[in-house]
C-alpha positions as CSV (number, residue, x, y, z in Angstrom):
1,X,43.4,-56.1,-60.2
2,X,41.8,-56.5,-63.8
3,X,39.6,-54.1,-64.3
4,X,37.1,-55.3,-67.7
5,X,36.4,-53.0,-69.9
6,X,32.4,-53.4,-70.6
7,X,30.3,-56.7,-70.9
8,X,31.8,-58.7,-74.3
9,X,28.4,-60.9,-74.7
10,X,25.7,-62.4,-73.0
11,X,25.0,-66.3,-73.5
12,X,21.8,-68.2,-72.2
13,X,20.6,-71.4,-73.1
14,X,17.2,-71.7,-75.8
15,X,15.2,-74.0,-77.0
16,X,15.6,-72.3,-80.8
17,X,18.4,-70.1,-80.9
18,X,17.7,-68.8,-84.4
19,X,14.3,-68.2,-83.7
20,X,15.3,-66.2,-80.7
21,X,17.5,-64.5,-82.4
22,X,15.2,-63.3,-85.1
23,X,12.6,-62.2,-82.6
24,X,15.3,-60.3,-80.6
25,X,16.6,-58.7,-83.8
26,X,13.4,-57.8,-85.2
27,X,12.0,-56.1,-82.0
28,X,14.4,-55.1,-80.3
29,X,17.5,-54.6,-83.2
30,X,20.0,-56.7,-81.4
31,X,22.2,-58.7,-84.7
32,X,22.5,-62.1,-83.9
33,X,26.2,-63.0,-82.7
34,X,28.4,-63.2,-86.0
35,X,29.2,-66.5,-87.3
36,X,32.1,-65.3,-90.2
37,X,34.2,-62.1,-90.0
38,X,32.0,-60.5,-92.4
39,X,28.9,-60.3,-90.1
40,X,28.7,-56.8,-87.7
41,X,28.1,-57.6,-84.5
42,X,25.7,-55.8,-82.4
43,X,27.5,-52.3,-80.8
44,X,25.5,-50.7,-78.2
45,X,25.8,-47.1,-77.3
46,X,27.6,-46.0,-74.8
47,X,26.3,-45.9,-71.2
48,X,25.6,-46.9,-67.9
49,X,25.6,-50.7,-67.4
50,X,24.4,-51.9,-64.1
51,X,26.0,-55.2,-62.9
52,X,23.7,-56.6,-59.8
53,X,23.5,-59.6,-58.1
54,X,20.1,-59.9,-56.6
55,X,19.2,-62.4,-53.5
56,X,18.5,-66.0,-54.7
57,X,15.0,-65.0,-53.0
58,X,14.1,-61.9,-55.0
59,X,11.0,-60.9,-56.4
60,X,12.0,-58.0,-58.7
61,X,12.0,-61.2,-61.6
62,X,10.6,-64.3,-61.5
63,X,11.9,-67.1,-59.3
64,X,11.9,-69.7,-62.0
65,X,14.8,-67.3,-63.9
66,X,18.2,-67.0,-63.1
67,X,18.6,-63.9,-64.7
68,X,16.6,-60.7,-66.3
69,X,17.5,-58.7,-69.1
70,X,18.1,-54.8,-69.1
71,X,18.1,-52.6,-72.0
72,X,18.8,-49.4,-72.5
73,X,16.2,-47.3,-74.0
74,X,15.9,-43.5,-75.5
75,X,12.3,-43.5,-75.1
76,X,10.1,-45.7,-73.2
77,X,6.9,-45.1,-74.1
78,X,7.7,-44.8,-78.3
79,X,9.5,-48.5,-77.7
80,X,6.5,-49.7,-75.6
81,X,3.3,-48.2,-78.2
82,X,6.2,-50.3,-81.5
83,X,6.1,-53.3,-79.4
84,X,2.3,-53.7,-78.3
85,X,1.6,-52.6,-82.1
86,X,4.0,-56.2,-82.7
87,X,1.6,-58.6,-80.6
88,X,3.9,-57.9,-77.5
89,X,2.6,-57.7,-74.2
90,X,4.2,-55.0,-72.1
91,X,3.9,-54.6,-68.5
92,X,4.8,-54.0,-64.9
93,X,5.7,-50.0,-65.8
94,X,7.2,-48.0,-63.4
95,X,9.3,-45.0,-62.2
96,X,12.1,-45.0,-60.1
97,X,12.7,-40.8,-59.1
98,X,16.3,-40.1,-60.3
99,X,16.9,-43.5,-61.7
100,X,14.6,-43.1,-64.6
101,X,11.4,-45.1,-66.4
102,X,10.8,-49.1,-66.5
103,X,8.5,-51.5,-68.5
104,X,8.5,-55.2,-68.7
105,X,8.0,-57.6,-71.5
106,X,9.3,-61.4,-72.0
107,X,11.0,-63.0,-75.4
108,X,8.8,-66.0,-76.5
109,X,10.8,-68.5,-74.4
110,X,9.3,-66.1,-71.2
111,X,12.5,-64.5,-70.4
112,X,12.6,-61.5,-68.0
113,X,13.3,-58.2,-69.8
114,X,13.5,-55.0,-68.3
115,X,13.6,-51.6,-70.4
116,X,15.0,-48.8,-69.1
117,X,15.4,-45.3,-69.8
118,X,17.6,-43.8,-67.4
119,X,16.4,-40.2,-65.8
């Protein structure tokens, strides 16, 4: 059996890739994906990932998406107080006992993203 190693990239469709890169960069410091060998790609800290498929019927995210976003984060409510002082709505916080804290917020193409800081 392969066994991978970690998740190499995530690709989704936009409707402005470089402005959603920008915007993901300058909120949430994820570098865009490189395009020469001089550019450093984005390294994330080492962690848990989860990998879940959810029921096509879920409401955990919205129906419309195929997919949410997780990211890591040190501390919740210092990265939720940066983004709301940015214009960025936050919402949906909760805690999960033993799992750890959640908030939600959406890119500007409304995007699903979770933030997580683990227990």
């Amino acid at each position: 059996m392969v066994k991978v190693l970690g998740i190499g990239g995530l690709f989704f469709r936009s409707n402005d890739p470089s402005a959603l890169a920008q915007w993901y960069e300058e909120h949430l410091g994820i570098a865009p994906a490189p395009s020469d060998a001089a550019m450093e790609p984005w390294k994330t800290d080492e962690g848990v990932t989860i990998f879940a498929p959810f029921d096509a019927k879920t409401d955990y995210f919205p129906q419309d998406h195929a997919f949410m976003l997780n990211f890591r984060v040190a501390d919740l409510d210092a990265a939720c107080a940066e983004l709301q002082s940015s214009g960025i709505a936050v919402g949906e916080k909760m805690v999960m006992e033993g799992v750890g804290k959640f908030a939600r917020i959406h890119d500007p193409e409304g995007n699903p993203i979770e933030l997580w800081q683990p227990a």
